[in-house]
C-alpha positions as CSV (number, residue, x, y, z in Angstrom):
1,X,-18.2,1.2,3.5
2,X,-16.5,3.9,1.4
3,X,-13.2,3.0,-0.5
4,X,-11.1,5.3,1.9
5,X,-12.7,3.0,5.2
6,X,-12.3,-0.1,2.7
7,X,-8.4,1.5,2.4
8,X,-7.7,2.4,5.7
9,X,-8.9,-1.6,7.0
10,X,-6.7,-3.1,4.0
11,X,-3.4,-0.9,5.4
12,X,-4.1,-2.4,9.0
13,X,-3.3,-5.3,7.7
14,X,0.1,-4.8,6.2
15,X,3.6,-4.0,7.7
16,X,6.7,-2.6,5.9
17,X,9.7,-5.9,5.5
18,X,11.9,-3.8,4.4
19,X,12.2,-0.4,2.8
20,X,14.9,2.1,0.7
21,X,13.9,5.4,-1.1
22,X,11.8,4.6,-4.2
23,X,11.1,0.7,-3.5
24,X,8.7,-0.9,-0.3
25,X,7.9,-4.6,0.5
26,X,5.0,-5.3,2.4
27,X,3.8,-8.0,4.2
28,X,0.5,-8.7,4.6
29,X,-1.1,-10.5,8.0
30,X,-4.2,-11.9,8.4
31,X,-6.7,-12.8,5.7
32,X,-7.7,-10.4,2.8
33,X,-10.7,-8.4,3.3
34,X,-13.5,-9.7,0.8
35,X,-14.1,-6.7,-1.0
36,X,-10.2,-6.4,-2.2
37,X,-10.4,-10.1,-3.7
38,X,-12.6,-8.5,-6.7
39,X,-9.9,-6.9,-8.0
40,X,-6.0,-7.8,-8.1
41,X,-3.9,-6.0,-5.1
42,X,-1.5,-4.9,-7.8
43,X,-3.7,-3.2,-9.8
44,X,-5.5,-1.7,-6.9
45,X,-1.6,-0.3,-5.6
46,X,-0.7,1.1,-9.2
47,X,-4.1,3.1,-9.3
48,X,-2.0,5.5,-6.7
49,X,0.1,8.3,-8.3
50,X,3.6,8.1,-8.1
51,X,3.5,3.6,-7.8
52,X,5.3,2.4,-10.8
53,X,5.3,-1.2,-10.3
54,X,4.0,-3.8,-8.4
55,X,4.9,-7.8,-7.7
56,X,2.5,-9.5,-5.7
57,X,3.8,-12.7,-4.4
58,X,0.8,-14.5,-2.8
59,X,2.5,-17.4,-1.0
60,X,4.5,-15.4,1.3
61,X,1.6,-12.9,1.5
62,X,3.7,-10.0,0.2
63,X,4.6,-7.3,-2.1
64,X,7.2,-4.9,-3.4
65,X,5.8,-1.6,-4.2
66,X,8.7,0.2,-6.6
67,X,7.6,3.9,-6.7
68,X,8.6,7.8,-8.0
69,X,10.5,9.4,-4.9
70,X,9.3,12.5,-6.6
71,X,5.7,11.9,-6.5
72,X,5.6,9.5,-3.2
73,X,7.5,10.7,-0.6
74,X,9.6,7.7,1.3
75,X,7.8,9.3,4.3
76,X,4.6,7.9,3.5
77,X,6.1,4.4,3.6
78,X,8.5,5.4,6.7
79,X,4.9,6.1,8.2
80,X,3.4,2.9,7.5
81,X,6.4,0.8,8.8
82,X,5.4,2.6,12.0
83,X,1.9,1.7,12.0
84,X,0.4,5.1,10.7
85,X,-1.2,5.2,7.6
86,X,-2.8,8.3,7.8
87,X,-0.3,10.0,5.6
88,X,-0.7,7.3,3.0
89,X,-4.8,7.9,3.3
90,X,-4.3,11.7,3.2
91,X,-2.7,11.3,0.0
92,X,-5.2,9.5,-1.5
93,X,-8.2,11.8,-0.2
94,X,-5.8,14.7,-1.6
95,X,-5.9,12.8,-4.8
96,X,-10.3,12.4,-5.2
């Protein structure tokens, strides 16, 4: 499995709480995929252009995602909160 399939598994999991321009929490359901374990989620969400901070709370299985408005569209997050993370995954392919 490729890291874009390994993505694209790792954002079925998650749904937007609650989101405004420039900051994102997400929930996470279901267990984490093995393969993201290896490496802390955080570090893993700040690799992406544009993320400027991440708190990962792992008792309520979330985080907040603070980002650049300027380099991360809020559309991308808008996207996810509706299920659809091609946009986010397009970004990241535009990014290899």
């Amino acid at each position: 499995m490729n890291e874009l399939e390994r993505l694209k598994e790792f954002l079925a999991l998650i749904s937007v709480a609650h989101h405004i321009p420039g900051r994102a929490r997400l929930k996470l359901s279901g267990e984490l995929p093995s393969w993201l374990l290896a490496s802390p989620i955080g570090e893993r969400f700040k690799a992406i252009k544009g993320v400027t901070n991440v708190s990962v709370n792992p008792f309520s299985m979330s985080a907040v995602v603070n980002y650049d408005q300027n380099e991360l569209p809020p559309s991308l997050f808008e996207a996810l909160g509706r299920g659809d993370c091609e946009p986010i995954l397009e970004r990241v392919r535009s990014a290899l």
